[in-house]
C-alpha positions in Angstrom: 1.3 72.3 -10.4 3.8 69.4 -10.4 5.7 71.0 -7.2 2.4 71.1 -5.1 1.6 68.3 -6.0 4.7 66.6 -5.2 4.5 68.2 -2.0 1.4 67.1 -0.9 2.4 63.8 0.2 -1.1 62.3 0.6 -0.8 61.7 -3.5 1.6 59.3 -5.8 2.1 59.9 -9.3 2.5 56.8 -10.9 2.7 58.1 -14.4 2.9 61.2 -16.4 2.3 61.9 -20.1 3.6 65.0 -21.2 4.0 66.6 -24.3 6.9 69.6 -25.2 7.2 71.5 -22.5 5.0 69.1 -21.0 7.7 66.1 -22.0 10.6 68.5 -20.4 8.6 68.8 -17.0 9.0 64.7 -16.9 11.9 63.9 -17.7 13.1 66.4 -15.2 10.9 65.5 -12.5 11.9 61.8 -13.0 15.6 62.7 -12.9 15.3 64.5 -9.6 12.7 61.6 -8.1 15.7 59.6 -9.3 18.6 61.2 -7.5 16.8 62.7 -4.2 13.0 61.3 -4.1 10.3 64.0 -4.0 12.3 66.8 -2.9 14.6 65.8 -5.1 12.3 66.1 -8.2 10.7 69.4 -6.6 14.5 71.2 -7.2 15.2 69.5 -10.4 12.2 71.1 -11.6 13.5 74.2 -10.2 17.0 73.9 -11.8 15.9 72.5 -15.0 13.7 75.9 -15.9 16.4 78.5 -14.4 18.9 76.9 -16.4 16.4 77.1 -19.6 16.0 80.7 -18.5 19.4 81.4 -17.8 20.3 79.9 -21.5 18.2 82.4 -23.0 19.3 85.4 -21.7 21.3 86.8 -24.9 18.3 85.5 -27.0 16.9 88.0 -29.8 13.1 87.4 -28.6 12.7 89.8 -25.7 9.7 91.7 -24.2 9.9 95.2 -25.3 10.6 97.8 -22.4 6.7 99.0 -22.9 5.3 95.4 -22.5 8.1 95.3 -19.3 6.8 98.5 -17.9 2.9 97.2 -18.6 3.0 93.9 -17.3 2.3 92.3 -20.5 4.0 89.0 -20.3 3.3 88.0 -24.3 5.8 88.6 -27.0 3.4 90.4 -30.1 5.7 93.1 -29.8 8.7 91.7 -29.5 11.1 92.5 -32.9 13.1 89.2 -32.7 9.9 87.5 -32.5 7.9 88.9 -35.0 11.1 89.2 -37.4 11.3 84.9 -36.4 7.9 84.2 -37.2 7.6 86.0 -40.4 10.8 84.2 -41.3 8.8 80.9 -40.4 6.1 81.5 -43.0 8.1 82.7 -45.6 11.3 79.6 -45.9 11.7 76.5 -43.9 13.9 75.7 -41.0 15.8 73.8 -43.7 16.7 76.2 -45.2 17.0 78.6 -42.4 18.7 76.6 -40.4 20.5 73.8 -43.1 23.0 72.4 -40.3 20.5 71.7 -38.1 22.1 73.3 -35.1 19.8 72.8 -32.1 21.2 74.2 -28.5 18.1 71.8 -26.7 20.0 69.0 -27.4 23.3 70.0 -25.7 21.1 71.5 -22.8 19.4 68.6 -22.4 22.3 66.4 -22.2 24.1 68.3 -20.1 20.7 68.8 -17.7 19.4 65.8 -17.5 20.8 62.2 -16.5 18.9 60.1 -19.4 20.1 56.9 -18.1 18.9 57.6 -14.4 15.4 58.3 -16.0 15.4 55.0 -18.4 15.7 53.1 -15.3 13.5 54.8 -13.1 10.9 52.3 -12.1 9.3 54.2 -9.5 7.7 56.6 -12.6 6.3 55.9 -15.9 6.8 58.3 -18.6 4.9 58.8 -21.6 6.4 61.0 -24.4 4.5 61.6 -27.5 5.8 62.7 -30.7 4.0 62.8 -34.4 5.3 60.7 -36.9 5.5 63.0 -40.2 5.1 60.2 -42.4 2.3 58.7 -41.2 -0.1 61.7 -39.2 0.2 59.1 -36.4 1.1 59.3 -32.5 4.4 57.5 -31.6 4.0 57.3 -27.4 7.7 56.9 -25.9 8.1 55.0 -22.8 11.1 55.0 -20.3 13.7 52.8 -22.2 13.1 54.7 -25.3 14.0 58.3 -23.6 17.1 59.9 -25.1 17.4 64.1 -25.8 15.9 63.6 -29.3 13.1 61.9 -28.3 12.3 65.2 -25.9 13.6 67.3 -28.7 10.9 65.2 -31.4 8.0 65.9 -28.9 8.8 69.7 -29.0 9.7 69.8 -32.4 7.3 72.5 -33.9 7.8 72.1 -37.9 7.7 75.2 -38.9 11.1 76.6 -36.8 12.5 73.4 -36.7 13.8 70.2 -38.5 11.9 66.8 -38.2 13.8 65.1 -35.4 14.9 61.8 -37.1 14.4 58.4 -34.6 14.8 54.9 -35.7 14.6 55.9 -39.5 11.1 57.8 -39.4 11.0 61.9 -38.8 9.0 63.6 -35.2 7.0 66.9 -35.2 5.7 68.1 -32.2 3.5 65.5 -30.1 0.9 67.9 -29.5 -0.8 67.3 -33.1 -1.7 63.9 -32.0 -1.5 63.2 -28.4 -1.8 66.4 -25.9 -1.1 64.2 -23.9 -1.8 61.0 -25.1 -3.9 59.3 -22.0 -4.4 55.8 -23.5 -1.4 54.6 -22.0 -2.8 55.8 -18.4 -5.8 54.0 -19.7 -3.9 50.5 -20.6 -0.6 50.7 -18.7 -1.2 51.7 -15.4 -2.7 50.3 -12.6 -5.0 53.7 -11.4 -7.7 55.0 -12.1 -7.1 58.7 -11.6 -6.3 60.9 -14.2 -5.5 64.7 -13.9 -5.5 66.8 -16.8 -3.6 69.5 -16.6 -4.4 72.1 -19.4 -3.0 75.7 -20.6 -4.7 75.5 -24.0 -8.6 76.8 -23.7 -11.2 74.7 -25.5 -14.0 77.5 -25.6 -13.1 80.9 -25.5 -16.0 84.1 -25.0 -15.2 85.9 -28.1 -14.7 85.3 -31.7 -10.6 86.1 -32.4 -10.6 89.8 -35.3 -6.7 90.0 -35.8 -4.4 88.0 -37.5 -2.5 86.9 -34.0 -5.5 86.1 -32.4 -6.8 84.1 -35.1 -3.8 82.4 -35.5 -3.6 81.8 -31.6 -6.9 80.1 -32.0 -6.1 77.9 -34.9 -3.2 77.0 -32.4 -5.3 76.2 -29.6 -7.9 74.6 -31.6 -5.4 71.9 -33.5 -3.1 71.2 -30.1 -6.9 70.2 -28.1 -8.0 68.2 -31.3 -6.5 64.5 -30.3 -7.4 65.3 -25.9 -11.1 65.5 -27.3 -11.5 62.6 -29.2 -9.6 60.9 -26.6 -12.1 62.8 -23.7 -15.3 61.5 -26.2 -14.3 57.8 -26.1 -13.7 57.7 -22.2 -17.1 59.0 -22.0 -18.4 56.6 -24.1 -16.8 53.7 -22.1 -18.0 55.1 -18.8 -21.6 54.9 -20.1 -21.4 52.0 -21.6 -20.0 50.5 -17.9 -22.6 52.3 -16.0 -25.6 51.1 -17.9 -24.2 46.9 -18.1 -23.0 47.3 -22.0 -20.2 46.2 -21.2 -18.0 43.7 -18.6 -16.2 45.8 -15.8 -13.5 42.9 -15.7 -12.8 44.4 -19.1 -12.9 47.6 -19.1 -11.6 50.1 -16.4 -14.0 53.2 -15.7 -11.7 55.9 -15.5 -11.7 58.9 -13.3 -11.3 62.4 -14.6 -9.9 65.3 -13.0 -8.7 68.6 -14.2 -6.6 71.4 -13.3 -7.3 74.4 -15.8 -5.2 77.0 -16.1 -7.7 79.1 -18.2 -8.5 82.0 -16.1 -4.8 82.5 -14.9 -3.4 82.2 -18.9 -6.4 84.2 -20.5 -4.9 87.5 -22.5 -1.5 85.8 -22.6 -1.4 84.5 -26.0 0.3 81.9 -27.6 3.7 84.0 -28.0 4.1 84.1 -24.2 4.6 80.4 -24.5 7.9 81.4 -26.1 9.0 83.8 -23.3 11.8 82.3 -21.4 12.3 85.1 -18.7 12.9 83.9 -15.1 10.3 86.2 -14.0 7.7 84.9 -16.1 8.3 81.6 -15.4 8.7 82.3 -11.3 5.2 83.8 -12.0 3.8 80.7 -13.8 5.1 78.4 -11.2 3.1 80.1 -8.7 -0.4 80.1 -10.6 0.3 76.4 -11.4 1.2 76.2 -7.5 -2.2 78.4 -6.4 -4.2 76.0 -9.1 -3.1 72.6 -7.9 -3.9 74.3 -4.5 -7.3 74.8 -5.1 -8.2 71.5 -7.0 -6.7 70.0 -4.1 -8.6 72.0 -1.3 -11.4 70.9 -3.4 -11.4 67.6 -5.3 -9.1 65.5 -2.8 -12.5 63.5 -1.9 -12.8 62.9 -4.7 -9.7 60.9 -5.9 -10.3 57.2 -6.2 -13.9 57.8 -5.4 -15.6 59.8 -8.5 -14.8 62.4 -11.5 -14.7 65.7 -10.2 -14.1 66.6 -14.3 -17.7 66.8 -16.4 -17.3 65.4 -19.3 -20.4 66.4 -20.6 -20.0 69.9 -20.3 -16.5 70.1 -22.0 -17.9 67.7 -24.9 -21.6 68.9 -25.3 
């Protein structure tokens, strides 16, 4: 999505919030808008993922030659990967993993120029991460970007250590901002915002196995904080609309989204954990056929209206 959109020179990003993977995609795309404008950013993207792909190679979580052969993109059937996550539920990742030896941290020094991207004006980023202590959302801007603060907002507790920054401990950003979009709300200067979402919020059938339930659990807890957050823009948007409240206080906000639902549906959440450069070539080119469609579209509708319906995600 991000590479057709960066190609379609009729749009500026102005700010990204982005969450694990989600966190990865900005740092890299500010590096490369950094070093070489928006071509630049386009083949950092490129390089950051092969290289991610590259780096898992040798890894023990492979498709099985079946799923290969099928077409079945998830891992359920994968031995390393149900051998790691029944590991996961039965000791922690400190004790599985006591030195805390993380290869993203090493890849994502090596990968991405952290300095270039703390003084990159031209993008704002927005990095959330959960603080463990507290249940609450820590938002990272620019000058607080470092590897662990990408490695925090990835950090899913139950494979990995809490990521320790400025004395408190980071999970995963996704159980309380995913993506945080108060800070598009309060720190930038548009009005547009464009959801781009992998996790379903309804789905047509009630999940029966144990993966599918647990998928669902999954989807359900990562879309938890974009609700509430999806209720009170609403809410303000009425209240503007019918006089409540002062328009030279409050900004109506305009709501776009590019779903990846249809494209992702039967993947499960174990494909998210599938690092194949096949997979991810095949990815990249839904997101690209997506963004191309919402584009074809919406475009009339950016700094004009929503083309998102708030209503019917939150009724």
């Amino acid at each position: 999505m991000l590479d057709r959109i960066l190609e379609d020179e009729r749009l500026t990003i102005e700010a990204i919030s982005g969450t694990s993977a989600g966190a990865m995609n900005a740092v890299a795309l500010a590096n490369g808008l950094h070093r070489g404008g928006r071509e630049g950013a386009r083949q950092a993207l490129q390089d950051f993922w092969k290289a991610a792909s590259e780096g898992a190679w040798l890894s023990l979580i492979q498709r099985t030659p079946w799923d290969k052969l099928t077409g079945n993109w998830s891992l359920n059937n994968s031995p390393g990967y149900l051998m790691l996550d029944l590991l996961s539920r039965l000791a922690s990742p400190y004790e599985l993993n006591p030195f805390n030896i993380n290869p993203l941290k090493d890849f994502l020094t090596e990968h991405i120029d952290f300095e270039a991207v703390q003084n990159n004006a031209a993008l704002k980023l927005f990095i959330p991460a959960t603080n463990v202590r507290t249940g609450r959302v820590r938002v990272f801007t620019n000058e607080d970007l470092s590897p662990d603060v990408v490695m925090a907002s990835a950090c899913l507790p139950n494979l990995f250590p809490a990521v320790e920054i400025d004395g408190d401990s980071y999970w995963d950003g996704g159980y309380s901002g995913n993506p945080a979009l108060h800070p598009l709300i309060y720190r930038c200067a548009g009005r547009d915002i464009v959801i781009v979402q992998i996790n379903p919020i309804c789905v047509p059938e009630i999940p029966r196995t144990a993966q599918e339930i647990q998928d669902r659990i999954n989807e359900i807890t990562f879309n938890s904080s974009l609700l509430a957050e999806l209720r009170a823009i609403r809410f303000v948007t009425r209240q503007l609309v019918e006089g409540h409240l002062h328009p030279e206080h409050y900004k109506q906000m305009l709501m776009h989204r590019i779903d990846g639902d249809v494209e992702l549906k039967g993947m499960g959440a174990s494909s998210k954990m599938n690092a194949e450069w096949e997979f991810l070539k095949m990815l990249h080119a839904k997101g690209r056929d997506a963004a191309s469609l919402w584009l074809d579209r919406n475009f009339d509708d950016i700094g004009v209206r929503s083309s998102l319906d708030l209503d019917s995600i939150l009724a």
